[in-house]
Structure formats: structure tokens, C-alpha cells
N, C-alpha and C positions, 0 to 999 in steps of 0.2 A: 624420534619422529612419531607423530600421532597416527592413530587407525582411524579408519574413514566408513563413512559409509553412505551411500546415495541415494534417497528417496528419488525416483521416478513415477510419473503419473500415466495412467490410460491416455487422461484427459485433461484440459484444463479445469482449476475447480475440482480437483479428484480428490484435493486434501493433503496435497504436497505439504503446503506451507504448516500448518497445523498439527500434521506428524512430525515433523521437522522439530515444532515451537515443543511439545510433547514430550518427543524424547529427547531434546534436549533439558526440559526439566526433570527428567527423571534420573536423568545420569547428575546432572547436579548434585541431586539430594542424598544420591551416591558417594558423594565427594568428589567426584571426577570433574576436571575444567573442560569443559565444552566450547566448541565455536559452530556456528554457523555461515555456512558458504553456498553461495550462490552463483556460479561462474557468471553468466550473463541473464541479467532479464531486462524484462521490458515491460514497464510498467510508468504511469505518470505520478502514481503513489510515492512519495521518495521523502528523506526524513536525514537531518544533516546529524554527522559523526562529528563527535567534541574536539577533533582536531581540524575542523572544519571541510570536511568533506561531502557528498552527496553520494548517499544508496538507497536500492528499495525501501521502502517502509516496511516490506516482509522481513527482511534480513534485522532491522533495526528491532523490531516486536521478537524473532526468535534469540536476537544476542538478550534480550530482557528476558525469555525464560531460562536462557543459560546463566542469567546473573552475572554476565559480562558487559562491557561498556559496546556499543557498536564501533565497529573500522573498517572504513574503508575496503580493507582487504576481504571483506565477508560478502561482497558484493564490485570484485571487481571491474565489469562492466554491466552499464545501466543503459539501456537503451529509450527514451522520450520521446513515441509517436508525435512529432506536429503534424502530420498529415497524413494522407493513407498510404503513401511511398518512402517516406522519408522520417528522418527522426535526429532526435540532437544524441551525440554518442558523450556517453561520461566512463571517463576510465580515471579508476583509482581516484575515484571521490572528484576528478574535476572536471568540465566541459572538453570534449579533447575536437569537436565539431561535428558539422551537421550534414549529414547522408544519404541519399536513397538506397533503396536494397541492392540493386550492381555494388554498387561504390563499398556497400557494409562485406558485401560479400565476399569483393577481393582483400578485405582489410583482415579478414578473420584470422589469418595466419600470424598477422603482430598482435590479436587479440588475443589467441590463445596461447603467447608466450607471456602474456601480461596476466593472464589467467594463474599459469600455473607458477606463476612469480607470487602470485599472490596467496593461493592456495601452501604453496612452500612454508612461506612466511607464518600461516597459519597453524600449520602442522609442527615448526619449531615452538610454537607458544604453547599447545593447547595436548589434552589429553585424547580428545577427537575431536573428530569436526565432519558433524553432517552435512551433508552436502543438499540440497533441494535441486531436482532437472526443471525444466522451465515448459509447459505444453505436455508435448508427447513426444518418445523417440523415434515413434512410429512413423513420423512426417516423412516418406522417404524424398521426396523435393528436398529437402533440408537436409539431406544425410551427409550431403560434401560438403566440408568444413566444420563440420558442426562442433560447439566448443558449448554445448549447454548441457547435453545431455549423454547418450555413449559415446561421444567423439571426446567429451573429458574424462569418463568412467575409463574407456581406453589408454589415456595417455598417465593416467592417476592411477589406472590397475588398482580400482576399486570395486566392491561389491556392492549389488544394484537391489532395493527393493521398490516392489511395481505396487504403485496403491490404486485403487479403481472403487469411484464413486457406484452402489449400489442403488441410490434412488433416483438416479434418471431412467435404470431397468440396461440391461444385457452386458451386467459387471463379466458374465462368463466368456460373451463374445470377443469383449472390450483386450482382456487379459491375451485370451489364443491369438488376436487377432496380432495383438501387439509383437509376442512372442513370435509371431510368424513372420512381422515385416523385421525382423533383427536378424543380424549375419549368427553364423555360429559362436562365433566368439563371446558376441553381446551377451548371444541367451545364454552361452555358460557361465556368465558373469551374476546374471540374476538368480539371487539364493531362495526368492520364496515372494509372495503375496501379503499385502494386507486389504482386506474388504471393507471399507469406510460408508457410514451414513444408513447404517442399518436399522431397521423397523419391526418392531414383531417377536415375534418367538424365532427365534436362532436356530430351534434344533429342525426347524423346518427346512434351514439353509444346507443342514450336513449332507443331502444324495448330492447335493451341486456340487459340495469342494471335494468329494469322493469322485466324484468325476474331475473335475478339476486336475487334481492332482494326480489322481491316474494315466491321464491325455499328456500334462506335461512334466510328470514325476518331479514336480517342486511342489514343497508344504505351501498351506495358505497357513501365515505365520500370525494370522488374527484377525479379529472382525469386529469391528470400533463402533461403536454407538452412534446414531443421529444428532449431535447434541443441539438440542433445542435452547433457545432461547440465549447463545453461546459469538457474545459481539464483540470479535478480536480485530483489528486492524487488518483492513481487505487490501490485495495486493495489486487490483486495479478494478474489477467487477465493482456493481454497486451492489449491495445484498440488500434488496427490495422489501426482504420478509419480515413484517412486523407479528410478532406473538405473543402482544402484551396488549390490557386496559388500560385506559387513560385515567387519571385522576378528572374530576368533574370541573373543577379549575384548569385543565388544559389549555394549551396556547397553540396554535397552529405556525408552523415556521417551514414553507419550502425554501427548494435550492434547486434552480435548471440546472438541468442534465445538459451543459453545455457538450458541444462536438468535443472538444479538447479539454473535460474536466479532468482539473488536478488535485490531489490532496485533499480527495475528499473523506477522506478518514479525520479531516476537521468537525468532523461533524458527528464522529461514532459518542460522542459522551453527548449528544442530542437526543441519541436512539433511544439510550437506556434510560432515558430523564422519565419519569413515570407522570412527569406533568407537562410533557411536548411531541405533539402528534408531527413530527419531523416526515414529509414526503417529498422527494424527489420525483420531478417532473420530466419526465421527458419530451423527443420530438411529437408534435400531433397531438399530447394529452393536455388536456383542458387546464389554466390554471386556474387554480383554486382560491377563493380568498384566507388571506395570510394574516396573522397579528405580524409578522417577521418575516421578510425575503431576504436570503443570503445569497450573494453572488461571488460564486468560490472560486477559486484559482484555476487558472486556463495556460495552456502551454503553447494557445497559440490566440494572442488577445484581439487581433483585427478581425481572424477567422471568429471567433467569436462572435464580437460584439453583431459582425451580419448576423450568426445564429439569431442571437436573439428579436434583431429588428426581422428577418424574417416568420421567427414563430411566434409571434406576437406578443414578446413579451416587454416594448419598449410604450407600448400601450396600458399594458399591462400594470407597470412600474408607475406611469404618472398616476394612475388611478389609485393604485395600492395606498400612495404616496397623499392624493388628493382626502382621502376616509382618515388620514392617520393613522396608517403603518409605517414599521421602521423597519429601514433597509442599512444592510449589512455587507460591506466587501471585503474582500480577503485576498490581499496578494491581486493576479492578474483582476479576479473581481474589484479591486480598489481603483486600479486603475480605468477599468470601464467607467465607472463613477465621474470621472473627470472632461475634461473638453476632448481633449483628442490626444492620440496613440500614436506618434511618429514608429517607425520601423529603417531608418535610412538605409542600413545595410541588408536587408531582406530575413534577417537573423527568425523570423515568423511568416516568412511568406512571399509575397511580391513588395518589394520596396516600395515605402510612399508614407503617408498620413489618412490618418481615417478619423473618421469622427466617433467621439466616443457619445455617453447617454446625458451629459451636460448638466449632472447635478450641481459635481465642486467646481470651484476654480482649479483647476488642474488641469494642467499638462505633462506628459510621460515621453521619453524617448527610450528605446529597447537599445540594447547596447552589449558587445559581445562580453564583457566580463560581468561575471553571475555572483552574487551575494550572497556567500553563505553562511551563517552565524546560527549559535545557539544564545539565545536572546533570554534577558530579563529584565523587566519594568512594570511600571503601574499604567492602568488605566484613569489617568486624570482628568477625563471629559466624562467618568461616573463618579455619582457618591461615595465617600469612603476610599477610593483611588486604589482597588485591590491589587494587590501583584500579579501581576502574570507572569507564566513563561512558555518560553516556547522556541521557533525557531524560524530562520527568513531564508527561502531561495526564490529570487528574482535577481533577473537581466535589464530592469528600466529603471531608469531616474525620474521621478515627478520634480515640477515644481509648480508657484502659482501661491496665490494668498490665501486659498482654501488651510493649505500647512500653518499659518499663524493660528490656527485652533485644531493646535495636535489633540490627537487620541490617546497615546500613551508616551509617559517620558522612559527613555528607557536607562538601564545602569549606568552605560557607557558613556550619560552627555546627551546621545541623541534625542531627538523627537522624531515620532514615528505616527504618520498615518493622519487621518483630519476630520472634523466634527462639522456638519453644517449648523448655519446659526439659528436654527429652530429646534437641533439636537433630534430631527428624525431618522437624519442620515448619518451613517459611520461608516469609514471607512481606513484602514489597514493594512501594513504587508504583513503582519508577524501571523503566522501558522500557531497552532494548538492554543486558542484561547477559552474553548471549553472545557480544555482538558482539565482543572484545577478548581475544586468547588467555589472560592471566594468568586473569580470574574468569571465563572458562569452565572453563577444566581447574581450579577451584579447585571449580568445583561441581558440574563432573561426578566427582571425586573424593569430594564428600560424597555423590552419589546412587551411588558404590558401585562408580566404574571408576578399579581401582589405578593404572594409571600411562595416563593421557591422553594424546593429541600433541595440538600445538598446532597450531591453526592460525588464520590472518588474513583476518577477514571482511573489512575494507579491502581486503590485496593481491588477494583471490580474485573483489573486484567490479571493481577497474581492468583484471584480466586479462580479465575478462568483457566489460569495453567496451570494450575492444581488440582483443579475437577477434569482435564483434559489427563495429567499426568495418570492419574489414580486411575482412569479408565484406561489406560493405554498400557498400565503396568499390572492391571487385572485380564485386561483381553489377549494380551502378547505375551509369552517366555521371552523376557527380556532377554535372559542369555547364552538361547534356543538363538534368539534374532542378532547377538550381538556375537558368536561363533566365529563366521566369518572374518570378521570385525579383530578378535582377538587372535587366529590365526595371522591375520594380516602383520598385526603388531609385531608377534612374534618372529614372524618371517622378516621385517624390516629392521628389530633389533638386530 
């Protein structure tokens, strides 16, 4: 059996994920097989496993610094807000239905048997398997049942470290506070601290962890750098922070901050383009004029499409459209593109049909079985017809004569997606098409930027977990922090 260990956060956004991604590549390089697990989250970020299942997008980026394939099992349930009460449940990579919080809350007990089915499974594969908590464990509302955070540390009788964001300010409160809403048990379980997103000169921070650690006689077991300029796949947040110059050739490209944005990590090899002023708009902020509007995946496309007609962006679009810009959809955004969005069974909301933004000839019906594939093909409505790949999860079928001027042919046979006949408009299910330099620069050239450089969302995230690793394995005694870890081991052989 494998030793475990559990990152928990203060806070959300503490750096769970990131520590996780970290030290799982540093035990790699170790020669150790690693896995990452994640009992439940909830996130609309999600990224399909090669045996065709659905998990975070977090779990999927930290199985990539462990150098493992992603499974299902590293993320056995996924929770997908459609609404503010309610959410579609995915267990073990597949739809398993859709809940409000009552309903999730009695379920929790077959979830955490499917949890630790999974997590098992894990622990027979793997050398270890870090574990990421999901928020905070501090939520005491949340403490009956709870299968994310000590309520799995408990049942897994695993050792817990607590990471806590430094630059929002009161990392010290953040940590006692935490420690104080935990039963005894809990806090005997946590071995120690790590201080994430620090600024400045360090030895200015030693009276605090002297204190620290005096108050709760647990070491702070390191304190990680702010890394700047550091664009890894976000696990539902949008990270707003741009800390780069534009090339003088720049292209302007938004994407609405829909209510229900999905998958928007389609867009992180946008961010790093050094020749694409990429911004995301939200509710009430002005749009911008755009060489490129992207209209990204939604997990709830009726609620949507009102979004947007009420924040003005269906005015917006004709006008963008009327100067010659080119628009772009993805997934649920493909579908807004088209005439209208049936919903029969309510699978999104109140059953009915809605009118969508009436670019293509298209029509969509949502429907309870979800498509999930890890996809390959060309883009054949650009020059050169570059390869892509990538990956599809959606619940509706289009049809409509928009589809006789497919977007991309794919390996399988298919045709995917549709081209309007002035070639302003594109639109598509498939996920990650910037992710690969050839149909990036193929379609940042159709939105209007002559000559692209290319660059490699693959090399630019192994350099990220490498500069991530290297800091984590200078700031931490890795085997100071992995102790526990190997006691456990030993105790279970």
C-alpha cells in the first residue's frame, strides 16, 4: 500500500493545487510513482481521462507533474455548479445526476464509499498519492459528512498539511483560526505548515513563525515564493493578473465571464502569447473592442445565452461582427452561435427552448448522455489544415446546414463544428485548440495577426513544474515534510 499525504488549505486559492502539482514532481524525479487524488471537488474546469472519463482539470495538470496518465480514480467525484443550489454530480469519470445541496448532502455517505474505493485503488498502484482538501476544513456548516477534507483524512488516517496564502495579509490568523475550529483528533493529525506567495526579505517573517510555532508546537515546514508570472491550469478562479508587455503587433481577443463559465483554461496558452492582449470581461465591465471574441463553454447554455442578452453583449457581437471581427465558440459557446438551444428534459434549468444569437444555421438539443472523448483532427476551414487535439465533453446534439461547412475533420470519420460562409464566424465543440503551436498561430492568423510566434503550451508547463519543483525542494526538508509520510508506510507494511 502506498503512504499518503494531504495538503489542506486556510483558504481557497491558498495553493493547494500547486503544492500538490510540486511535490508531486519532485518525488518523480526521485524515482518514486506518484498519484494525485482529490476526493471531491467542485469545479466547472474538467479535462477527460483516456479511458474516457471526466475529472478536475486540477487532478489532470497534477497527474502531468507526476508523469502519470490522468484516472478517473484521482478525482473521484466532480461536482458542476449549474446554478447557485444545484449541480450535475460525476462519480468515477461519469454523469451519475443532478442535485441540489439537501439532496448532495444525504448522498454523501455512498459518496464516500466511492471515495475511498477509489482512493484504495490508488494506493495499490502507486508509491504515494497526495492528496489535495478542497476550500477549507474550517467550514464548520460542512463538518457532517464531509468527504473532502478531515472527514477523508480521518477515514484514510492520513497526515494533513495546512498551506495558507501569505499575500491576502493574516496567514497567522488564517492557520490558529483553523486549528481551533478542528476537533482534537484533526489537529493531532496536522504535522506542520507551509507559507505560500511570499514577498520580500523572509528573515523579516522568522518573529511570526517563532510565534507560530510556539502557540501551536507544530513546525512551519516552509515558505514558497510568490511566483510570478507562473500560468498553470486554474481549477475554477479566473486569474485576472497579467504581468507581461505586449509585442507592438498585438491582437486583442476577449471572452465573457459568462455566469456558468466552463473550461476556461482553453484559453491559458492565450495568456502567455506575447502577441495577445487576452481579457476577460465580466458582469457591468465595459466591452472592449476586440480583433477576436471567444464565446467559451457554459454549463448552463439557456442561462447563459440571457446572460449575455442582458449584459449587452448580443449588441455587442453584431457590431464586433458589422467592423470585421472574428468570433469564436467553444463547446456550450458553439452552441449559442446557432438558432436555438432546446433543453426538453430540464438537464440545464427549466425545460423549454430558447432562442440562441442566430449566426449559424443551427439547432442544439441537450440531452442526458455526455460525450466524452479525447479527440484528434485537422482544422480544414484554415490554411494548411493543422492538426489539433484536444478533447469534447458536452450533453447536446446540433444539427442544421450550418454543419455542411465543418471546422475540423476529425481521425474518427467525424466532422466537428461549422464555418460561416464569409469565414468570420467559427465555431466548435472540441476543447484545447490553442493548446499546440501549429492551430494556434493558424487562428490567431485568421483573427488578424500576420505573422504569430509559436509557442508550446506543453514545454511552458514542464518548465513551470520544474521551477515550481526546485523551489519547493529548496524552501521544504522534503524529508523533514515526508516523515510522517514514511512512518505511515511503514506502520501499514
Amino acid at each position: 500500500m502506498a503512504a499518503a499525504l494531504m495538503v489542506q488549505g486556510t483558504t481557497s486559492d491558498a495553493g493547494k493545487t500547486t503544492l500538490v502539482a510540486g511535490l508531486g514532481r519532485v518525488l518523480s524525479d526521485r524515482g518514486l510513482s506518484v498519484a494525485p487524488f482529490k476526493p471531491q471537488n467542485m469545479a466547472l474546469n474538467s479535462a477527460v481521462t483516456p479511458e474516457g472519463g471526466e475529472i478536475g482539470r486540477a487532478q489532470a495538470l497534477q497527474a502531468m507533474a507526476c508523469r502519470v496518465a490522468p484516472h478517473t480514480d484521482m478525482n473521484p467525484v466532480l461536482l458542476k455548479p449549474s446554478s447557485d443550489i444545484g449541480a450535475q454530480v460525476i462519480i468515477d469519470g461519469r454523469a451519475y445526476g443532478n442535485m441540489d445541496a439537501r439532496t448532495y448532502h444525504a448522498f454523501k455517505p455512498e459518496a464516500l464509499g466511492r471515495v475511498m474505493d477509489a482512493y484504495r485503488r490508488l494506493c495499490e498502484r502507486f508509491d504515494f498519492v497526495l492528496i489535495e482538501g478542497a476550500g477549507s476544513p474550517a467550514e464548520i456548516n460542512l463538518r457532517d459528512g464531509d468527504i473532502a477534507n478531515m472527514g477523508f483524512a480521518e477515514a484514510a488516517d492520513c497526515p494533513v498539511v495546512l498551506v495558507a496564502d501569505i499575500d491576502k495579509g493574516g496567514v497567522f490568523a488564517h492557520l490558529i483560526g483553523t486549528l481551533a475550529c478542528l476537533s482534537p483528533s484533526e489537529r493531532a493529525r496536522v504535522t506542520g505548515f507551509v507559507i505560500n506567495k511570499f514577498r520580500g526579505d523572509q528573515s523579516l517573517l522568522t518573529p511570526g513563525i517563532d510565534w507560530l510555532e510556539k502557540e501551536t508546537g507544530k513546525p512551519v515546514l516552509g515558505v514558497l515564493p510568490y511566483w510570478h508570472g507562473l500560468y498553470l491550469d486554474g481549477e475554477d478562479a479566473i486569474d485576472q493578473q497579467q504581468e507581461r508587455d505586449y509585442a507592438a503587433d498585438s491582437i486583442t481577443v476577449i471572452v465573457p465571464v459568462l455566469s456558468r463559465i466552463s473550461n476556461h483554461t482553453d484559453f491559458d496558452s492565450l495568456r502567455q502569447h506575447p502577441q495577445v492582449d487576452l481579457r476577460f470581461v465580466g458582469p457591468g465591465e465595459p466591452i472592449p473592442p476586440a480583433d477576436l471574441i471567444i464565446l467559451p463553454g457554459s454549463k448552463n447554455v439557456p442561462g447563459d445565452l440571457l446572460w449575455l442578452s442582458t449584459h449587452g453583449w448580443e449588441v455587442a457581437l453584431d457590431k464586433h461582427l458589422r467592423y470585421g471581427g472574428k468570433l469564436l465558440g467553444i463547446c456550450g459557446g458553439f452552441q449559442m452561435l446557432g438558432r436555438t438551444v432546446a433543453d426538453p428534459q430540464g438537464l440545464e434549468g427549466t425545460p423549454g427552448t430558447c432562442r440562441a444569437l442566430g449566426y449559424l444555421e443551427l439547432d442544439t438539443v441537450l440531452a442526458p448522455h455526455k460525450q466524452l472523448h479525447e479527440t484528434r483532427g485537422s482544422l480544414c476551414s484554415l490554411p494548411d489544415a493543422p492538426t489539433v487535439t484536444g478533447y469534447e465533453i458536452h450533453c447536446g446534439t446540433s444539427t442544421g446546414a450550418a454543419l455542411e461547412r465543418p471546422a475540423l475533420e476529425l481521425a474518427d470519420g467525424r466532422r466537428d463544428g461549422a464555418v460561416s460562409s464569409d469565414g468570420q464566424i467559427l465555431g466548435t465543440y472540441l476543447h484545447g485548440l490553442f493548446d499546440l503551436p501549429q492551430p494556434m498561430a493558424a487562428l490567431l492568423r485568421w483573427a488578424g495577426l500576420e505573422q504569430p510566434q509559436a509557442i508550446d503550451r506543453k514545454c511552458l508547463r514542464e518548465a513551470a513544474f520544474d521551477r515550481i519543483a526546485l523551489d519547493i525542494d529548496t524552501a521544504i526538508d522534503i524529508d523533514k515534510l515526508l516523515l510522517p509520510i514514511s512512518a505511515q508506510g511503514r506502520h501499514r507494511a
